[in-house]
C-alpha positions in Angstrom: 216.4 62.3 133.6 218.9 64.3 132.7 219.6 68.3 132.8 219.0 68.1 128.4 215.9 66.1 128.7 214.3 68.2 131.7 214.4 71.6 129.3 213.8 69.9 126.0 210.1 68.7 128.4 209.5 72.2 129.3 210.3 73.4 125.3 207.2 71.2 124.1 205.2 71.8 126.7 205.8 75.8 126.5 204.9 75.4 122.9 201.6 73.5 123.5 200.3 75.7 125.8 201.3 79.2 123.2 199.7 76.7 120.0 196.1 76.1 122.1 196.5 80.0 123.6 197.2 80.9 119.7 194.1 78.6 118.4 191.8 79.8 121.3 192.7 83.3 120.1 192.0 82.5 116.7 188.5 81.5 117.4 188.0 84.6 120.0 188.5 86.9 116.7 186.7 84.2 114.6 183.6 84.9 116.8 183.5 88.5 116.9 183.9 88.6 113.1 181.0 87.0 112.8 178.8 88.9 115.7 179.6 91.6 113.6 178.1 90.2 110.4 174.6 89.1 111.9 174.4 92.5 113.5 174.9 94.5 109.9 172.6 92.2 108.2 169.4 92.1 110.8 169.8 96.1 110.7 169.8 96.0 106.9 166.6 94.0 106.7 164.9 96.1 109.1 165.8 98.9 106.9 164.0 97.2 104.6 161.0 96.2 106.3 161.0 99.7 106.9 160.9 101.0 103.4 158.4 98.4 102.4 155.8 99.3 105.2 156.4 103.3 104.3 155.4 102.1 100.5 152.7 100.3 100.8 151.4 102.8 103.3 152.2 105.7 100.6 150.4 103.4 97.7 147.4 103.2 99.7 147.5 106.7 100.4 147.7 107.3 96.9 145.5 104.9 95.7 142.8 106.3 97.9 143.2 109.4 96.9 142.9 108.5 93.3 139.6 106.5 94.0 138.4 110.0 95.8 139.4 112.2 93.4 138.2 109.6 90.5 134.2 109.4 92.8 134.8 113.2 92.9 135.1 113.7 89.4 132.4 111.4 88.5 129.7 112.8 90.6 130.7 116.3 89.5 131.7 116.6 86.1 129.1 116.0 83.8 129.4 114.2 80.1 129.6 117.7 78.2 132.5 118.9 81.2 134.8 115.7 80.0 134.3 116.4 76.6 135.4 119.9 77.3 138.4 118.9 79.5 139.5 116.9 76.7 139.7 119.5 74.0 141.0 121.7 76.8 144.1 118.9 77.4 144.4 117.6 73.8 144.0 121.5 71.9 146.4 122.8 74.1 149.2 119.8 74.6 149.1 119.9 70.4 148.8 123.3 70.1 152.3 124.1 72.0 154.3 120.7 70.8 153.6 121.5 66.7 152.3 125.5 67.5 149.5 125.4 66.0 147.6 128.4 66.9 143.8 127.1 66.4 144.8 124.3 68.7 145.7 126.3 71.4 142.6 128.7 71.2 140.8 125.8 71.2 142.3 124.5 74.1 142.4 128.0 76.1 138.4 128.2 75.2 137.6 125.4 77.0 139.9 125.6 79.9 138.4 129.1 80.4 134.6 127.1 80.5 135.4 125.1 83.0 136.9 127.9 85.1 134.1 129.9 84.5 131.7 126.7 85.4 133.1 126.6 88.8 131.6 129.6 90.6 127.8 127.8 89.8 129.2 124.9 92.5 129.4 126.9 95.2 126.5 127.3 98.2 125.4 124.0 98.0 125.4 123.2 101.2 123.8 126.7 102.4 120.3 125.1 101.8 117.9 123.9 104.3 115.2 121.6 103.1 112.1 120.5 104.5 110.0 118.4 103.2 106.4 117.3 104.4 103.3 115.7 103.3 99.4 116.2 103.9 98.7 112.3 104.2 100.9 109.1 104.5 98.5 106.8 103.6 96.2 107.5 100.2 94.0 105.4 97.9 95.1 104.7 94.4 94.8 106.8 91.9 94.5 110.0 94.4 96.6 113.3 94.6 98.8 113.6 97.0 99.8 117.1 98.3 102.8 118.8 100.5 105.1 121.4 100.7 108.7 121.9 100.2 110.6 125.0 102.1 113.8 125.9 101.1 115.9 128.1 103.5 119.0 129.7 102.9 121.2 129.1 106.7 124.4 130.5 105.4 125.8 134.2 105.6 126.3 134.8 102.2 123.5 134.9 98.9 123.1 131.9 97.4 122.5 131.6 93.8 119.7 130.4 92.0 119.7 125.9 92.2 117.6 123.0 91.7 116.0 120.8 94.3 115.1 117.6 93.0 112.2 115.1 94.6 112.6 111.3 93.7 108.5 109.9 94.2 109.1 106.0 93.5 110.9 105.7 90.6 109.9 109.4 89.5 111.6 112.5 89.6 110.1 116.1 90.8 112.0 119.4 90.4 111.9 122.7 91.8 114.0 125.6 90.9 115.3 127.6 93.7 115.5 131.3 92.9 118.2 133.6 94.5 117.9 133.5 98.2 119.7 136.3 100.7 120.7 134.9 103.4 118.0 134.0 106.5 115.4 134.3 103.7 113.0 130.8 102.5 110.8 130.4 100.1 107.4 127.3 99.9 106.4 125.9 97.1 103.0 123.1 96.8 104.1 120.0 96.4 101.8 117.6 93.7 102.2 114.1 93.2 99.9 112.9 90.6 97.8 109.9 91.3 100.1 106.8 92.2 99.6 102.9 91.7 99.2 100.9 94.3 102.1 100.5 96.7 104.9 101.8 99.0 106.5 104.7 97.9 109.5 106.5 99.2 109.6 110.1 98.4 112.7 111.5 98.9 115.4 112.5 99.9 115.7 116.1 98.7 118.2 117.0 96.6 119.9 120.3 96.4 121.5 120.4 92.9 123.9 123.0 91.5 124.8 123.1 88.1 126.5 125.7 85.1 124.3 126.8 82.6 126.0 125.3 80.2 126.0 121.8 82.0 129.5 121.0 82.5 129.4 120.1 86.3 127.0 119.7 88.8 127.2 119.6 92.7 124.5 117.5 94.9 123.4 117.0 98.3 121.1 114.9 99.9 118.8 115.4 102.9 117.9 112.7 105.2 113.9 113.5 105.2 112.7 110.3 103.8 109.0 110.0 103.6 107.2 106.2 103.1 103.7 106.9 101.2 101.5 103.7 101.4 99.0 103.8 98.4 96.5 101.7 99.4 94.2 99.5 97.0 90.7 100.4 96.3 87.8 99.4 98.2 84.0 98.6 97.7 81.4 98.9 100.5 80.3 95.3 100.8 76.9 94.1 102.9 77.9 92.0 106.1 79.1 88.8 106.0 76.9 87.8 109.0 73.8 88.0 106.3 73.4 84.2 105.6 77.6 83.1 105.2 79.3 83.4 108.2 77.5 81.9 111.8 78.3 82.9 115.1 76.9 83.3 118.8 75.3 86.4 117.5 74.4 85.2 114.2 72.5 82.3 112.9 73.0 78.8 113.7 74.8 75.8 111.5 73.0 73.5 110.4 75.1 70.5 111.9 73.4 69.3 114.6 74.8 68.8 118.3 73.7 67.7 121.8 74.2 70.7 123.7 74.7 73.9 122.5 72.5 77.1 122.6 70.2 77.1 119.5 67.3 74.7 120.0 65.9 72.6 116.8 64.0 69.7 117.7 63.5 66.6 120.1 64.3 63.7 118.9 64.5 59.4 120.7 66.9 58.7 123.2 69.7 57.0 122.1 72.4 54.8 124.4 75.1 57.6 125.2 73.2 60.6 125.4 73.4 62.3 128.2 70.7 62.4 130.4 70.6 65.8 131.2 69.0 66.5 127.4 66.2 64.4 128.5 62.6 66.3 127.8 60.7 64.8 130.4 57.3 66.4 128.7 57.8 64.8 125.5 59.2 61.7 127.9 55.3 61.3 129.4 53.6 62.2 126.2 55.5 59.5 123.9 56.2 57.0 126.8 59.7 56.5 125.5 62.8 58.7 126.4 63.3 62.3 124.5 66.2 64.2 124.1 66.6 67.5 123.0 69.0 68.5 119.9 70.9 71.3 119.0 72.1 73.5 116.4 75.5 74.1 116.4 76.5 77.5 117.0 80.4 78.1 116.8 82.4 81.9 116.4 83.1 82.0 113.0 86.9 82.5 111.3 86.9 83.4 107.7 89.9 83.3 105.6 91.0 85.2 102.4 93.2 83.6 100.4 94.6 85.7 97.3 96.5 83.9 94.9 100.0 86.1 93.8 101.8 83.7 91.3 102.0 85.9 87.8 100.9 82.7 85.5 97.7 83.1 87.3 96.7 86.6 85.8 96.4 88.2 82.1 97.6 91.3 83.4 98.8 93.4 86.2 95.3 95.5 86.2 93.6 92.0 86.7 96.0 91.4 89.9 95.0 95.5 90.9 91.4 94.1 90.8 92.3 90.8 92.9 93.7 92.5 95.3 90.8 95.5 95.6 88.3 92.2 96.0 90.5 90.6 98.5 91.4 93.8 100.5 87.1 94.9 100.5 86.7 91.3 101.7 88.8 91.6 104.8 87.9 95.0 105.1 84.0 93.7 106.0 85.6 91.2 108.5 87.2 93.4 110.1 84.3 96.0 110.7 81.8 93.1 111.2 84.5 92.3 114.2 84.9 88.9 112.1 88.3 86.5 113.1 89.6 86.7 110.1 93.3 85.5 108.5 94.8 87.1 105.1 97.0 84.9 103.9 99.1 85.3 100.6 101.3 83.2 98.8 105.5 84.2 99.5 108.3 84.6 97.5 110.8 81.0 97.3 114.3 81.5 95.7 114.2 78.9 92.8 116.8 76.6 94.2 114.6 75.4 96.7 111.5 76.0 94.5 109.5 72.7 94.7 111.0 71.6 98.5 110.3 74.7 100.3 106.5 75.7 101.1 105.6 79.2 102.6 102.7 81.6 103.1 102.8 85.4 104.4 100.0 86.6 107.0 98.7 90.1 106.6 97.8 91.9 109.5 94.3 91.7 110.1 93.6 93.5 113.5 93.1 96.9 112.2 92.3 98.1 109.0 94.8 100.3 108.9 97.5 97.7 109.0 95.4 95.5 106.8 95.5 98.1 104.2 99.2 98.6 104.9 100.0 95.2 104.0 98.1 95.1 101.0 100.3 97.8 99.5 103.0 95.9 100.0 102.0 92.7 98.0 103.4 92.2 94.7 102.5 89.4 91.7 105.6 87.3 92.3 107.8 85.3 89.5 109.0 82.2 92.1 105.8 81.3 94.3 103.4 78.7 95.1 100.0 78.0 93.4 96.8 78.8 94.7 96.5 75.8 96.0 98.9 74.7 97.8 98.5 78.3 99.7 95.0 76.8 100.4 96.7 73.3 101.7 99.0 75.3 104.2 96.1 78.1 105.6 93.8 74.9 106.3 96.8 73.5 108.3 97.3 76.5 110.6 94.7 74.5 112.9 92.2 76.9 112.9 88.4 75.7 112.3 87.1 78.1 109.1 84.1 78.8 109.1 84.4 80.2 105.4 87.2 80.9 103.1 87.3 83.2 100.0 89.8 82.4 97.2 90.6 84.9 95.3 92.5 84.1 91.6 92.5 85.7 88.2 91.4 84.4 84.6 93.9 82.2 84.0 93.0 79.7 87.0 90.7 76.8 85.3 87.7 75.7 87.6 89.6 72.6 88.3 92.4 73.9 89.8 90.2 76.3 91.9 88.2 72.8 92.9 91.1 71.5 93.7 92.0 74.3 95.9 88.3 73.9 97.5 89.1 70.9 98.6 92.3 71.6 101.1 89.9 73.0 103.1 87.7 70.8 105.9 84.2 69.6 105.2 82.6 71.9 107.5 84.0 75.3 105.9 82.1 77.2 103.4 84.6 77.9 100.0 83.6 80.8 98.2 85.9 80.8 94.8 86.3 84.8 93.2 87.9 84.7 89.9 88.9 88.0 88.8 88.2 88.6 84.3 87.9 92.0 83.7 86.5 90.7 80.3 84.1 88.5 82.3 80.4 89.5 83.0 79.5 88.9 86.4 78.0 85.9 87.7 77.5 82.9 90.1 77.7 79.4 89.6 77.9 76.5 92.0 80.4 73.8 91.4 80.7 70.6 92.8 80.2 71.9 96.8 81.3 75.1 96.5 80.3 78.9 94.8 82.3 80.5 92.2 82.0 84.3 91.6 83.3 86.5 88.4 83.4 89.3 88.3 84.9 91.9 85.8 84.6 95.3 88.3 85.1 95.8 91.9 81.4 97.0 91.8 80.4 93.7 90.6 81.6 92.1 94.1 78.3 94.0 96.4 75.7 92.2 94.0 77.2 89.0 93.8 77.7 88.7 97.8 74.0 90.1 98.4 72.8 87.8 96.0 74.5 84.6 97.4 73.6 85.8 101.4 69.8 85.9 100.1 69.6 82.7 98.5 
């Protein structure tokens, strides 16, 4: 190679080297262009995520404090205060666009009653309430008495107020005169006679209004009272007097091999067992004697009370159902009786047809007992009466007798029907309840029907049926 060649080699190879140093810079600054760009935009979009999270927090805010102020408004100003706030707004918006004077006296007028309407608001929550009652537990149609104290706890005098009582669906009121501060005032409390039921009475109310009635200020208590109204009663004779056997009662009349009432001697028969032999009678006869028995078993009694409206004229004819079944289990339960109160229980419609169910009242006490029968209620979606018979003669439990207690509009069929859910052994006693009815007693077809049209009716019927 010559001296020529040798440098024109080194020329191309020198210019090689600066082209892939040029390119390699070239992409170096490429790179960091682009670094750049990525960096600007991520920091934009978290400037945006930013400002997004800060407005939906401040349209929360606000929206939450237009639902408070809109709940505000609507538990404080009353029908007559919008009406005023209206002309206020519209009289004096018109009055100063067009100047016309009347509008704006208008306006003025009733923005100076609702200013004047606010003072009324204030020292609501000064009072102290209490609230109490004489008795929790009362019989229909009977008073029920308590007292209310009101007691002003703040430090400055607090105008003249309203308290007001809800009793069930009721309303009571009390006015509240000017109280200094430390001072109370008692007032009676009277609750007319009440329905049958459980009735919440309470909470008290403090209530401060204008005089004029443009807004109103309330706060509740938390002295909630629970008044069970029990149903009416009747004295009844025991059910021990010829219905219900037991060990201290009167035997069965099915007859047994070995038990504790005697009633006769009867022929040996293979499979008795020889320990019933009466070896008197056995030398007298010359043939084998056995003694026999009356059955003597601890009775259970049922009450079954029919609930489904179809089956009563009226709601006093379910009031009278439910004083007949509530006097029955009331007997039971001071004759120290087992006794089950079943009622029929309230199925959604859905299911209506596929789903059976019965409630249990407690029958331990008769205070419960009576508790539970203010609770029941004719119901819309329930069973019949007689499939509430099927399912209380499948608890298991041997009856010894079983009341079923229906209005007018159950025929005698369905109520035989009903009878015959229940085992051979146990006495039914049907009750229908006709307050249009005159009393009597019939037997039908293995069992005994009762009407009656009064809760007084029930005694006679039930002394009548023990002594014959």
């Amino acid at each position: 190679m010559t001296l020529e060649e040798s440098r024109l080699t080194r020329t191309v190879h020198s210019t090689g080297t600066a082209g892939r140093t040029g390119a390699s810079g070239r992409t170096h600054v490429t790179s960091t262009s682009t670094a750049f760009g990525s960096t600007g935009r991520s920091r934009r979009s978290r400037a945006f995520v930013r400002a997004a999270v800060w407005w939906t927090g401040v349209w929360r805010a606000a929206g939450s404090g237009v639902r408070t102020a809109a709940e505000w408004a609507s538990e404080t100003i009353r029908p007559a205060g919008v009406l005023v706030a209206f002309a206020a707004t519209v009289g004096l918006v018109l009055g100063m666009l067009f100047g016309w004077v009347e509008w704006m006296v208008a306006g003025a007028a009733s923005l100076v009653l609702l200013v004047a309407a606010i003072p009324f608001l204030f020292g609501a929550r000064s009072y102290d309430v209490d609230l109490t009652l004489t008795h929790e537990r009362v019989v229909a149609g009977d008073d029920v008495a308590g007292e209310i104290v009101v007691r002003n706890d703040g430090h400055r005098l607090s105008l003249p107020g309203r308290i007001d009582i809800p009793v069930g669906d009721g309303l009571v009121e009390f006015g509240v005169p000017l109280l200094r501060p430390g001072h109370h005032i008692a007032q009676p409390l009277e609750i007319p006679g009440l329905r049958r039921g459980i009735v919440t009475v309470g909470p008290a109310t403090t209530v401060r209004s204008d005089p004029i009635g443009l807004l109103h200020r309330e706060r509740a208590f938390e002295d909630i009272h629970e008044l069970y109204v029990h149903p009416r009663t009747t004295s009844l004779p025991s059910t021990s007097a010829g219905l219900i056997r037991d060990l201290e009662g009167s035997p069965t009349r099915r007859l047994v091999d070995a038990d504790m009432s005697f009633h006769a001697i009867r022929e040996y028969a293979p499979g008795d067992s020889r320990r019933q032999i009466h070896w008197k009678s056995t030398a007298k006869t010359g043939r084998l004697m056995v003694r026999q028995y009356e059955e003597s078993r601890r009775s259970r009694m049922a009450v079954v009370l029919g609930v489904a409206t179809a089956e009563y004229a009226d709601a006093d004819e379910f009031e009278l159902a439910v004083s007949c079944a509530a006097s029955l289990g009331l007997r039971a339960v001071h004759d120290a009786r087992d006794v089950q109160i079943v009622v029929g229980s309230e199925i959604p419609r859905v299911v209506r047809g596929r789903l059976r169910a019965i409630r249990h009242i407690p029958s331990a006490a008769p205070r419960p007992m009576l508790d539970g029968f203010s609770g029941v209620d004719m119901l819309e979606s329930t069973m019949p009466v007689g499939d509430v018979c099927r399912l209380t003669a499948e608890s298991g439990e041997r009856l010894s007798i079983a009341f079923v207690v229906v209005g007018s509009r159950v025929p005698l069929t369905r109520l035989q029907q009903a009878a015959l859910a229940f085992p051979a052994g146990t006495e039914v006693v049907g009750l229908i309840c006709d307050e249009r009815a005159h009393p009597r007693m019939q037997p039908v077809s293995g069992m005994t029907v009762l009407t009656v049209g009064t809760l007084e009716d029930l005694a006679g019927l039930l002394l009548r049926g023990a002594t014959s």
